[in-house]
Every structure is written in C-alpha cells, then in structure tokens.
KEKE-170950 format. One record per residue: x, y, z of N, C-alpha, C in turn. Coordinates in Angstrom, 3 decimals. Layout:
% residues N
       n.px       n.py       n.pz      ca.px      ca.py      ca.pz       c.px       c.py       c.pz
          X          Y          Z          X          Y          Z          X          Y          Z
...
This chain:
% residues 276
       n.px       n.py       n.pz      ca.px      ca.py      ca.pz       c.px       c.py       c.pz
    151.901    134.838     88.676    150.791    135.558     88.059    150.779    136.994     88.563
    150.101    137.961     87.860    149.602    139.181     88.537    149.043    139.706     87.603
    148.701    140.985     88.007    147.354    141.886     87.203    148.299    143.234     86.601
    147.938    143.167     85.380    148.777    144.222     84.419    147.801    145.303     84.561
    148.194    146.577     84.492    147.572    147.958     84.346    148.427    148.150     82.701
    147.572    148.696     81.496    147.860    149.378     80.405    147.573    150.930     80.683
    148.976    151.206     80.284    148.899    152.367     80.491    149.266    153.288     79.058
    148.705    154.433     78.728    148.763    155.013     77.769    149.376    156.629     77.238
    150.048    156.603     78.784    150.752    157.976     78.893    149.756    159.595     78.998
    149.062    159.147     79.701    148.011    160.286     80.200    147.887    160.197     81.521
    148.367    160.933     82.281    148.898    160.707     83.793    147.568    160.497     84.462
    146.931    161.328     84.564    145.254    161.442     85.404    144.399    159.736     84.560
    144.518    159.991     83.605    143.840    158.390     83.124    144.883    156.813     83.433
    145.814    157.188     83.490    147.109    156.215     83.642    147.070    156.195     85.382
    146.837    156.569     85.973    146.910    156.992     87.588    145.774    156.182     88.004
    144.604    156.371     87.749    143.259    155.267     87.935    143.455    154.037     87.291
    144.027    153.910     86.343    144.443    152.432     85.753    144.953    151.665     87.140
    146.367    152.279     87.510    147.245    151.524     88.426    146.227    151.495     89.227
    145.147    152.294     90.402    144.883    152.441     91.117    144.057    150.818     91.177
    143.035    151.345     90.090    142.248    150.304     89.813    143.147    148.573     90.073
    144.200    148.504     89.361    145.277    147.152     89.631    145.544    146.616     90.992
    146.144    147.778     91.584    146.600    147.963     92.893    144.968    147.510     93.815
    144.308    147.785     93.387    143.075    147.655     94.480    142.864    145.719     94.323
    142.412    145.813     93.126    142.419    144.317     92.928    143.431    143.163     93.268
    144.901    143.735     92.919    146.079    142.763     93.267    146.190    142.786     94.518
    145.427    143.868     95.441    145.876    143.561     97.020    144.756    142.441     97.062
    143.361    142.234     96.626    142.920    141.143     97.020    143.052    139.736     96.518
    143.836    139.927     96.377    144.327    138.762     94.617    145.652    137.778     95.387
    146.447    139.106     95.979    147.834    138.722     96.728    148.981    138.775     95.643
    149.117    139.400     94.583    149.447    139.225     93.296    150.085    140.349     93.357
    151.832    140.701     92.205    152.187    141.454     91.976    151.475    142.551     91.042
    151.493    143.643     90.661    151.441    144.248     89.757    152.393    144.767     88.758
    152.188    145.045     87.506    152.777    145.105     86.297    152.369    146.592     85.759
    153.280    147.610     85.428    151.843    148.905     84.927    152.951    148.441     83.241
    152.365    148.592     82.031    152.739    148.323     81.155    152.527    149.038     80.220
    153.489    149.758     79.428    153.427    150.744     78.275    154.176    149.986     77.335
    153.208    149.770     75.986    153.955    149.605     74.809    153.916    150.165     73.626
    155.413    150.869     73.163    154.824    151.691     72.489    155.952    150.896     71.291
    155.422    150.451     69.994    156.146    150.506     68.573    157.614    150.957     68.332
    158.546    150.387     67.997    159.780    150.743     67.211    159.464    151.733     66.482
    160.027    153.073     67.237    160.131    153.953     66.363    160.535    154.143     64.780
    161.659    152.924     64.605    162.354    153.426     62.882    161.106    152.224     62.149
    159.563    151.472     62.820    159.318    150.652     62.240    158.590    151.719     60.851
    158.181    153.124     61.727    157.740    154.117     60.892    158.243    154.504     59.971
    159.918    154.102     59.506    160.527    155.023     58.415    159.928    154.564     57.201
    159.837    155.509     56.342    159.420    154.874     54.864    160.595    154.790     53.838
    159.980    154.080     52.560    160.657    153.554     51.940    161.525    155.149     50.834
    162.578    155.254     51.314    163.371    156.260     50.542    163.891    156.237     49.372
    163.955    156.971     48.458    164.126    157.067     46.815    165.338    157.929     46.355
    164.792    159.772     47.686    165.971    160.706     47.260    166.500    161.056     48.739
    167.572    162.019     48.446    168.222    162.705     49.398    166.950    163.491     50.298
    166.038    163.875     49.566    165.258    164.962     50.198    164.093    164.214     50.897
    163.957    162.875     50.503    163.005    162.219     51.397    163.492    161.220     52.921
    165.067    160.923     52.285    165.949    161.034     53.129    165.879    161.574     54.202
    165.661    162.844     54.815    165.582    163.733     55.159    164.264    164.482     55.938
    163.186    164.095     55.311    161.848    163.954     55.770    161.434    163.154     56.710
    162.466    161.587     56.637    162.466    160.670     57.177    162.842    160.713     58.406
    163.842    161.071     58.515    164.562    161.318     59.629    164.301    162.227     60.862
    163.465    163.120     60.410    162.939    163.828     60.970    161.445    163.155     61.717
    161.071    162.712     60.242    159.681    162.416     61.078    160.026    161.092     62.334
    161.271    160.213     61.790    161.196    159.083     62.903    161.759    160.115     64.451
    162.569    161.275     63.899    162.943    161.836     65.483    161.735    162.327     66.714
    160.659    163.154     65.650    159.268    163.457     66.278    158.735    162.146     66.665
    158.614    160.908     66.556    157.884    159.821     66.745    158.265    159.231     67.888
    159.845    159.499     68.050    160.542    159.206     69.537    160.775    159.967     70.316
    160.144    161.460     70.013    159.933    162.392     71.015    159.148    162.031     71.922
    157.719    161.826     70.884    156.836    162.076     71.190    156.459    160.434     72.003
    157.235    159.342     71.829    156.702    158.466     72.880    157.554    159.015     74.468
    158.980    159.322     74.371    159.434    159.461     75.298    159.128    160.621     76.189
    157.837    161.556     75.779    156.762    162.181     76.599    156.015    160.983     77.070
    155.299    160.545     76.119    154.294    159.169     76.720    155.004    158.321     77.603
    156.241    157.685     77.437    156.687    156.685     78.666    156.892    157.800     80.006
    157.436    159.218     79.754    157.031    159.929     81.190    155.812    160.158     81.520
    155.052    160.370     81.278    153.759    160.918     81.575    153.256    159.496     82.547
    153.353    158.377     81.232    153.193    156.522     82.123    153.911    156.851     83.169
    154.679    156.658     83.187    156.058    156.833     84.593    155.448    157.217     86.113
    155.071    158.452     85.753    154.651    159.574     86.467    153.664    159.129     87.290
    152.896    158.440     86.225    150.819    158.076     86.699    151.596    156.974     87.598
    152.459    156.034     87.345    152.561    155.262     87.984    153.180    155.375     89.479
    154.286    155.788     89.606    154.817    156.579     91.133    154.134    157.157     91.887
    153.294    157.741     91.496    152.172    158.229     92.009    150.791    157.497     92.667
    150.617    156.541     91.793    149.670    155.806     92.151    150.396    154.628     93.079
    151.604    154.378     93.153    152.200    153.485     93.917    152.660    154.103     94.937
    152.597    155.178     95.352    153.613    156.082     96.646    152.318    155.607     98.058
    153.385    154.614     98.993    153.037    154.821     99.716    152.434    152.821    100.079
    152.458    152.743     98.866    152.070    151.419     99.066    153.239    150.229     99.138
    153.310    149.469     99.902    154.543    148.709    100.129    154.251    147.426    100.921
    152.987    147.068    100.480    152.289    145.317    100.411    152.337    144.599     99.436
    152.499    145.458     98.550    152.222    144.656     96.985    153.976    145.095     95.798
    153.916    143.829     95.519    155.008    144.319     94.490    154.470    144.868     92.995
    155.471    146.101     92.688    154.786    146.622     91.738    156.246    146.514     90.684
    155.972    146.887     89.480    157.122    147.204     88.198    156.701    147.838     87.139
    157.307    148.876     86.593    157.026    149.576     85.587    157.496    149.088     84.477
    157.090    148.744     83.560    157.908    148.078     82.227    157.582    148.825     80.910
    158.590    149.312     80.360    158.514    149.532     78.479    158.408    148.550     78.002
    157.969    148.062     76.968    157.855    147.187     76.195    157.544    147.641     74.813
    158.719    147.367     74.106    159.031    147.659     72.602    158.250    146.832     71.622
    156.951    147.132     71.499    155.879    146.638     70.457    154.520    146.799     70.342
    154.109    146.716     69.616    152.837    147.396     69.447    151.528    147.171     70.813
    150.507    147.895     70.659    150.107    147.686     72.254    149.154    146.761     72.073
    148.561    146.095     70.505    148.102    145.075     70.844    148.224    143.507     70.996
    149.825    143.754     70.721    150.563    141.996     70.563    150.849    142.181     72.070
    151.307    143.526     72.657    151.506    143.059     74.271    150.766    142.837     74.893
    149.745    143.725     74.950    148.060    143.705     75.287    148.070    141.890     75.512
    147.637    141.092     74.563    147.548    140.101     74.290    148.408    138.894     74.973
    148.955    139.524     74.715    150.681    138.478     75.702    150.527    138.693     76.980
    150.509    139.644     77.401    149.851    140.210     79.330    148.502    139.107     79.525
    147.690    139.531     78.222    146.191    138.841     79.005    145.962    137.103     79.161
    147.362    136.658     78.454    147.191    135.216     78.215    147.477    134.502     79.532
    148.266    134.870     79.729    149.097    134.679     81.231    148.740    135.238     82.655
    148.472    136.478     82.670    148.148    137.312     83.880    146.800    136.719     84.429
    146.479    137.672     86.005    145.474    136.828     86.153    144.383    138.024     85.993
    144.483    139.303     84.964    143.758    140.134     85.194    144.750    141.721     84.569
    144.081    141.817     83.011    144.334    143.124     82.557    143.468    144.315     82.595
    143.971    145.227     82.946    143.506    146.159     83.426    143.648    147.504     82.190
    142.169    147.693     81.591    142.429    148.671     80.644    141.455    149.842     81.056
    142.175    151.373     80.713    141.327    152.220     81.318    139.966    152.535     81.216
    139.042    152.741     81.448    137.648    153.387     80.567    137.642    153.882     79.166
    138.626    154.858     79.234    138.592    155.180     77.830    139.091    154.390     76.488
    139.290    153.382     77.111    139.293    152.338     75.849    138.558    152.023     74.969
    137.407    151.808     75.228    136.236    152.287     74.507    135.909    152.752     73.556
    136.530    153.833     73.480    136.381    155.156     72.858    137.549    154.841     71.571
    136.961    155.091     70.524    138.085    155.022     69.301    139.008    155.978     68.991
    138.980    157.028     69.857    139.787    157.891     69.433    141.082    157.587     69.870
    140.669    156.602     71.505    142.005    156.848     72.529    142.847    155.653     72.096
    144.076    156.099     73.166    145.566    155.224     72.091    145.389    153.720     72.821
    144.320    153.534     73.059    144.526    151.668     74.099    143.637    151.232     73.591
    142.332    151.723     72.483    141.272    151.382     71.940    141.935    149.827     70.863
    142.784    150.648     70.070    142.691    149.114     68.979    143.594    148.158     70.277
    143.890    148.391     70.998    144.786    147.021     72.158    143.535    146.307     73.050
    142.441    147.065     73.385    141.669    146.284     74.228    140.185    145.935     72.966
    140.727    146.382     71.800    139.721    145.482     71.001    140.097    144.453     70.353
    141.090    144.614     70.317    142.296    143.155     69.867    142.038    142.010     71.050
    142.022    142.330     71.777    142.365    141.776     73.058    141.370    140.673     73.357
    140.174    141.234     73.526    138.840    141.093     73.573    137.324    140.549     72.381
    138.374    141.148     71.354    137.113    140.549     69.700    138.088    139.733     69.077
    139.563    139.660     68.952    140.048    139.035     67.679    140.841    137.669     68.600
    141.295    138.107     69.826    142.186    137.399     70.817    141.447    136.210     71.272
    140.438    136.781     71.933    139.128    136.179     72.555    139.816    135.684     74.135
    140.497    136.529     74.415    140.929    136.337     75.873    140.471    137.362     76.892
    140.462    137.185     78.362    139.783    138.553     78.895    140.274    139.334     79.081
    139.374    140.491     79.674    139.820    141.731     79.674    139.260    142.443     80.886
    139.804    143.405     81.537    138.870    144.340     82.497    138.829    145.394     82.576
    138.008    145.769     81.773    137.785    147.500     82.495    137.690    148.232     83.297
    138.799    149.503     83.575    138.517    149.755     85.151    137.072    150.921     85.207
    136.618    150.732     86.313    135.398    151.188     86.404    136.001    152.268     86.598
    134.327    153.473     87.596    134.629    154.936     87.276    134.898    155.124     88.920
    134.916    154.089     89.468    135.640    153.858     90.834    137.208    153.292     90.906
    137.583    153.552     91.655    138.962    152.521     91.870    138.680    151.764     93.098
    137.723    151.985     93.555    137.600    150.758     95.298    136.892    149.253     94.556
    137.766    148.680     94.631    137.558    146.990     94.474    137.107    146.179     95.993
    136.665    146.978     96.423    136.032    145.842     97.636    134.993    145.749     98.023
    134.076    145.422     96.637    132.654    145.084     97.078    132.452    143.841     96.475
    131.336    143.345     96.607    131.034    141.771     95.305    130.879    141.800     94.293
    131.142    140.899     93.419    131.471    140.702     92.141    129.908    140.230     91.683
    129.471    140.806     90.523    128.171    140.609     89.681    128.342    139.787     88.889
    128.052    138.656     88.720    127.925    137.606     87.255    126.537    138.143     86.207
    126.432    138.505     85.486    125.059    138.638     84.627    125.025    137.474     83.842
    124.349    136.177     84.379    124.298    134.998     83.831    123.035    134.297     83.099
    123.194    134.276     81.734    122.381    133.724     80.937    122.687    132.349     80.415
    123.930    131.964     80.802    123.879    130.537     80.554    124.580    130.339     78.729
    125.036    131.376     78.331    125.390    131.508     76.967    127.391    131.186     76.919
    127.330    131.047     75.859    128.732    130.630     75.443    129.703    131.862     76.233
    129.420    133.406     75.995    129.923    134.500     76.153    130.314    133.752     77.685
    128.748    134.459     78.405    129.062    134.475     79.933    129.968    133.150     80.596
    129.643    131.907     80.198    130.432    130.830     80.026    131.937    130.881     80.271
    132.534    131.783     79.401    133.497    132.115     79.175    134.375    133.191     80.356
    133.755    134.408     79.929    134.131    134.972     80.948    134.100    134.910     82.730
    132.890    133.805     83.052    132.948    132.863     84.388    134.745    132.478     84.428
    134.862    131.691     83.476    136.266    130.551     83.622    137.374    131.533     83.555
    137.411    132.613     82.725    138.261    133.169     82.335    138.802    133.799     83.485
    137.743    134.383     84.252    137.900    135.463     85.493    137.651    134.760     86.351
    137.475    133.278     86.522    137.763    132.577     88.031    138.810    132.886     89.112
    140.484    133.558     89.058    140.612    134.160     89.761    140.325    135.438     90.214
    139.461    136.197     89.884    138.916    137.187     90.156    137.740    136.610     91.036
    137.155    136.037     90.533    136.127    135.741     91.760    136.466    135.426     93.095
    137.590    134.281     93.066    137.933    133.647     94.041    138.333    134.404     95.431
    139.180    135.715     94.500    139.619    136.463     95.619    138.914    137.154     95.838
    137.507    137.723     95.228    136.523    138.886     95.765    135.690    137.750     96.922
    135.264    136.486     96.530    134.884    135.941     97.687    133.277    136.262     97.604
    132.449    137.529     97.265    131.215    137.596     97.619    130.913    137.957     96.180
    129.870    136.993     95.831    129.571    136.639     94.277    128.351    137.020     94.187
    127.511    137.574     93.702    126.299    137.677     92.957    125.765    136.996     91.242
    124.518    136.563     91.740    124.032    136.090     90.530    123.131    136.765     89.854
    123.156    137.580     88.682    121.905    138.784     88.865    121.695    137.720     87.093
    120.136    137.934     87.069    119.016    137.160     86.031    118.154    138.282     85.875
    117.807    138.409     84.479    116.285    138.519     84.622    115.576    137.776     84.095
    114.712    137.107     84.644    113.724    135.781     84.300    112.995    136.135     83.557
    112.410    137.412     83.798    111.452    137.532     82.063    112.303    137.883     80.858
    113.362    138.363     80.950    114.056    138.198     79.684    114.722    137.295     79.080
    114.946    136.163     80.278    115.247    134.707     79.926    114.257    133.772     78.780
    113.192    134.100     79.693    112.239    133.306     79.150    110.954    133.700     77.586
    112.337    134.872     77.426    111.843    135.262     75.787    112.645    133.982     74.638
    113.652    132.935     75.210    114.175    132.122     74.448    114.237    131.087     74.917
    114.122    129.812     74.273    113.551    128.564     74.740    114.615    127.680     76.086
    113.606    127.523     76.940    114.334    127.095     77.815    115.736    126.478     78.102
    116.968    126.880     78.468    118.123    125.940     78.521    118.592    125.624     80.225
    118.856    124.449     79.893    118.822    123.747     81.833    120.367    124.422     82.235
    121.361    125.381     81.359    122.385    125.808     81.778    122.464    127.209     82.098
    120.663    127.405     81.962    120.881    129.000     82.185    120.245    129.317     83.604
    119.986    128.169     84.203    119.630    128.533     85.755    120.463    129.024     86.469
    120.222    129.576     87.250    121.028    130.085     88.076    121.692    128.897     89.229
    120.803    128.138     89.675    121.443    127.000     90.386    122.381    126.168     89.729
    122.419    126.073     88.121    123.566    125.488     87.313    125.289    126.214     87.382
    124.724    127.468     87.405    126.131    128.047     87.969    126.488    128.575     88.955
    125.849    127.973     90.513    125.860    128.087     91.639    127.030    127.048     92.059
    125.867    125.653     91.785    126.770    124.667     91.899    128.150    124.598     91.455
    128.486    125.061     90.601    129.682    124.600     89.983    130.676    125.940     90.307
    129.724    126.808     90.813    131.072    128.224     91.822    131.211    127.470     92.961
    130.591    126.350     93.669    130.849    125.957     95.222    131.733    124.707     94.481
    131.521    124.029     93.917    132.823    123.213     93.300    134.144    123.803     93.227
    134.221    124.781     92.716    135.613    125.681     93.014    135.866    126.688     94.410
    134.791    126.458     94.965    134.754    126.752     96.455    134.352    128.441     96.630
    133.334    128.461     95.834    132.763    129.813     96.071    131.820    129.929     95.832
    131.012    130.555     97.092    129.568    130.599     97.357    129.172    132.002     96.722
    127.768    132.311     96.247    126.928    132.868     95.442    125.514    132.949     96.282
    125.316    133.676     95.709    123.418    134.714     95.885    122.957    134.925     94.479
    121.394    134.538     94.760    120.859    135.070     93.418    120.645    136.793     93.255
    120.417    137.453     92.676    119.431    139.030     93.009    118.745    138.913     90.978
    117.516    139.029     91.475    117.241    139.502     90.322    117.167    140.890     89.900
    117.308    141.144     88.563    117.453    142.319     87.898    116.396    142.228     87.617
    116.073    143.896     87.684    114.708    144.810     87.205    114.820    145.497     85.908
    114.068    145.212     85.451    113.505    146.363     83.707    114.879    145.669     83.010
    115.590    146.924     82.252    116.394    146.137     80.715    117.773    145.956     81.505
    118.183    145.169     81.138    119.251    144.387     81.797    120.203    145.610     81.955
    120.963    146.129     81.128    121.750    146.946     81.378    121.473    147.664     82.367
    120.480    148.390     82.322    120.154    149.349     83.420    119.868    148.619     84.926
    119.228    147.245     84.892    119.245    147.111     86.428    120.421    146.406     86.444
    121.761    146.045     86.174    122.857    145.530     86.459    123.882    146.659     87.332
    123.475    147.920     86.510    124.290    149.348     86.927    123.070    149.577     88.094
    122.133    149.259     88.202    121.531    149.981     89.438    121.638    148.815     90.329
    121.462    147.855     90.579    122.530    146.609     91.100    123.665    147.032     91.684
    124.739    146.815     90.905    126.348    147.252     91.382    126.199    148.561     92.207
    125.366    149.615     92.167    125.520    150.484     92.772    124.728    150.321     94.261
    123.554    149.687     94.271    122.756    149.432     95.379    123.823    148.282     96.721
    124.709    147.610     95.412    125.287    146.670     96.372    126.961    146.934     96.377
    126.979    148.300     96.102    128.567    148.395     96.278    129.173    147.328     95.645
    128.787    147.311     94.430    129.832    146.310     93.735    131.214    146.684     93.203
    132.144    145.891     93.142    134.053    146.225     92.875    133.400    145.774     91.255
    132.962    144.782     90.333    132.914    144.723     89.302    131.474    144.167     88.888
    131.027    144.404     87.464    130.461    143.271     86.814    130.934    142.371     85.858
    130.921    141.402     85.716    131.320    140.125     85.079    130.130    139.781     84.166
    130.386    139.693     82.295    129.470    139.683     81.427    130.518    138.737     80.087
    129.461    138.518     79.857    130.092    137.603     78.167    129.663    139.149     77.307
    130.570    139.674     76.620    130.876    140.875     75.320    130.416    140.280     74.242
    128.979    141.215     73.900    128.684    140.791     72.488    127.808    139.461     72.098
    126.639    139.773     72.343    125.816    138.450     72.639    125.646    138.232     70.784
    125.706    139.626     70.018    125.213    139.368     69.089    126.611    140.321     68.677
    126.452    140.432     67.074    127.479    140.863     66.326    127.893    142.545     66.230
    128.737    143.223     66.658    129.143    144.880     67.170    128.080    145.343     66.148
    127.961    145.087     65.109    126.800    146.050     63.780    125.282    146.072     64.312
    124.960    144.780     65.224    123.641    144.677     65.371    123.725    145.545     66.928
    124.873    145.172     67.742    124.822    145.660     68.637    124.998    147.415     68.773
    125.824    148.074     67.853    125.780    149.695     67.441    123.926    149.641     66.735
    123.114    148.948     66.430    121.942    149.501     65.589    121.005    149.735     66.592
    121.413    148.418     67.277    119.477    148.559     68.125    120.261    148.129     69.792
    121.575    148.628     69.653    121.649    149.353     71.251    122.246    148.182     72.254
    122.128    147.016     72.739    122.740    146.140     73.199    123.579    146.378     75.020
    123.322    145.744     75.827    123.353    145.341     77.201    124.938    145.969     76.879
    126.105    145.582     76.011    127.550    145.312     76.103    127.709    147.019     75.904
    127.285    147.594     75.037    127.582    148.742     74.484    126.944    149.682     75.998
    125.697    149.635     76.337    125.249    150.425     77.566    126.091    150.281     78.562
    126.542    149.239     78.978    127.820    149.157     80.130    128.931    149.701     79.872
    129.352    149.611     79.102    130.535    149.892     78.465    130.615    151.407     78.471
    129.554    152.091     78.125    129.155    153.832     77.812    128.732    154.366     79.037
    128.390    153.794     80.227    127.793    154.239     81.544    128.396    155.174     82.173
    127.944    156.243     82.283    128.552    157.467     83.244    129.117    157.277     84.223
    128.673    155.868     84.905    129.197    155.701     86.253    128.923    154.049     86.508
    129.985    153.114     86.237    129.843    151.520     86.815    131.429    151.429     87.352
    130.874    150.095     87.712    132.187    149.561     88.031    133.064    148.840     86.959
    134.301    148.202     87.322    134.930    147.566     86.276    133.842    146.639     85.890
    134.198    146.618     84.639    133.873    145.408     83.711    134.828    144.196     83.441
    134.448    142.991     84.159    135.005    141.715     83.713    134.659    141.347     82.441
    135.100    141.101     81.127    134.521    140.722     79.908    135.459    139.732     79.386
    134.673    138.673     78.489    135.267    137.705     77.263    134.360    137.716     76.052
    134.851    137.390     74.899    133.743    137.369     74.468    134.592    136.152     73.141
C-alpha cells in the first residue's frame, strides 16, 4: 500500500501535494507515489480529410506534447524538492499515460490514501475533473491536502451517523489508525433537527473505533457545523477532518450553501478526508 500525491505540474502547488503525502506516509509507514497523468498526446489528433488539415494536425499534436513535457518537468521538480533530504520513506515519481481521472481512480482503489491539492476544487484547475471523478462518480476516497502540510495532530470525524460519514469512517480507517488520536465532533442541536437514529450517537461509533483498536473523544461543535469544525481543527491542531461529501445533492448544496462546499472553500483547514 501507500499514499499517492496527484500532481499537476505547478511546482509551488505540486511541492505541498508531496509534502502533504510525505507527512502522512511517515505516519502510515507507507511508501509514497507522486503521480502525473497526462493523456496520449496523438489521442488529440483529429479526423483528417486534406493535406492542409494534415498539417494543422500535426502541429497541434506537437504543441500538446510540448506542452505536457513542461508539465511532467515542472511535476518532476515539485517533487525532488519536496523529497530532498528525506530518506525514511520510499518515494517514486511516475508518468502515467492516461487520463487523470481513470488514474486518479486506479491510485484511490488500492492506495491507502490520495492526495489531491487544494486547488482541486476549483474548476478551472487541471486535477478538478480527476478529484471529482474520483469522489462523485467513483465513490471512492479522497484527501485533500489542507493549507498546512504538518500531519501530526488528531484526526476530526464530523459524525452524524449518515450513509456519507459511514463511509468515509471505513474508507479512511487506515488513516485513522496511524494518526492514533481521534476526535468525535457532533452538534447535538443540529442532530436533533431529524428524527432520532441509535447510529448517530457518538458512543455507536466509539465503540466500533475501539473494536479496530482505536480510542476516541467526544468535542462538541459550536454554531453551524462548518464553522465550528474549522474552529475545532484549529483550536486542536488538527492534521485532518474526516466528513461524508454531499449530504444532499451539489445543486442544493451550490444554492443554500452546505457544510461540504464551506470546508472545501476555507481560507485556512486542514486536509479533508472525504467519500461520498
């Protein structure tokens, strides 16, 4: 097993990726992977008719393999860099010839922990359709690296007892295991806006973290969840939060604002553990 860093050929954003990996795989005990995939260049050629489009073609597939073989240096770069010096952990740089969300996907099935930058998020950037693939259509996990790279604080569960969080518990069980100091953060009055369920206690998923041999604390969260989860992680030096993505559907969640979207947009958290 080990923890993949996606990298997207932006050295300063590609550099905190690894960092972010590297922090986690030292507590993990796990190799690291930094992983760039970029498309078959000739998959771009189009379908030709004349000499003169011929020609158009050829050109445009030469710019297309320029322009990744800037991106695999730039990856390269972030990565040596972020690895100089470290020589506890095994690391490997890999190309991988295909699109970034079938690899994306193939990394997250197996690994024990993908690592996508912050700006994933963001639709503009080139890892966006790979960690939404990954995460909405895949339904496997994912982690966002926070706006820290120090992974050595406790891990936040935001547990409601729902299919999501459910999920991302099991999914990211080795992540917990190796952070070791678990938090249970609730908020009870926002619980108890929906009819009672005996799986959303917090002692329901206490028990069953000391079954896999890891002990937990409750903390409750203050005011709207999003906001006391980020004032949480920060009060307690947290390395991540751990959340089920998308309690409700991305349209309802872009209208009237949603816990997934505020974390996700935060000026300043830690990684995000997510499934959804």
């Amino acid at each position: 097993m080990s923890v993949v860093a996606m990298l997207q050929g932006t050295v300063e954003t590609d550099r905190a990726t690894v960092e972010t990996a590297l922090s986690l795989a030292r507590r993990m005990n796990v190799p690291v992977r930094a992983l760039c995939a970029l498309p078959d260049p000739n998959s771009a050629m189009m379908v030709i008719a004349t000499p003169e489009a011929a020609g158009l073609t050829g050109v445009a597939t030469q710019s297309i393999f320029d322009m990744q073989e800037e991106v695999l240096a730039n990856a390269r770069e972030a990565f040596l860099a972020a690895k100089q010096g470290v020589d506890d952990i095994t690391c490997e740089f890999k190309h991988e010839v295909n699109t970034v969300e079938r690899a994306a996907a193939n990394a997250a099935a197996l690994a024990d922990a993908v690592i996508f930058p912050r700006t994933a998020t963001d639709a503009s950037q080139p890892l966006n359709i790979g960690f939404d693939h990954v995460l909405m259509d895949a339904h496997l996990p994912v982690v966002l690296a926070g706006t820290s790279t120090d992974m050595s604080g406790p891990a936040i569960i935001a547990w409601d007892g729902s299919n999501g969080a459910a999920r991302a518990v099991r999914f990211h069980l080795p992540l917990l295991r190796a952070i070791g100091d678990v938090i249970i953060a609730q908020n009870t009055d926002d619980l108890n806006k929906d009819p009672e369920r005996e799986i959303a206690a917090p002692e329901a998923l206490s028990d069953w973290l000391l079954l896999q041999g890891i002990s937990s604390r409750l903390m409750e969260i203050e005011g709207e969840v999003a906001s006391g989860l980020l004032a949480m992680a920060k009060g307690t030096n947290a390395s991540m939060i751990l959340a089920g993505a998308y309690g409700h559907s991305r349209l309802a969640e872009r209208i009237f604002g949603g816990t997934t979207r505020r974390l996700l947009n935060a000026e300043h958290a830690p990684a995000l553990a997510l499934a959804h």
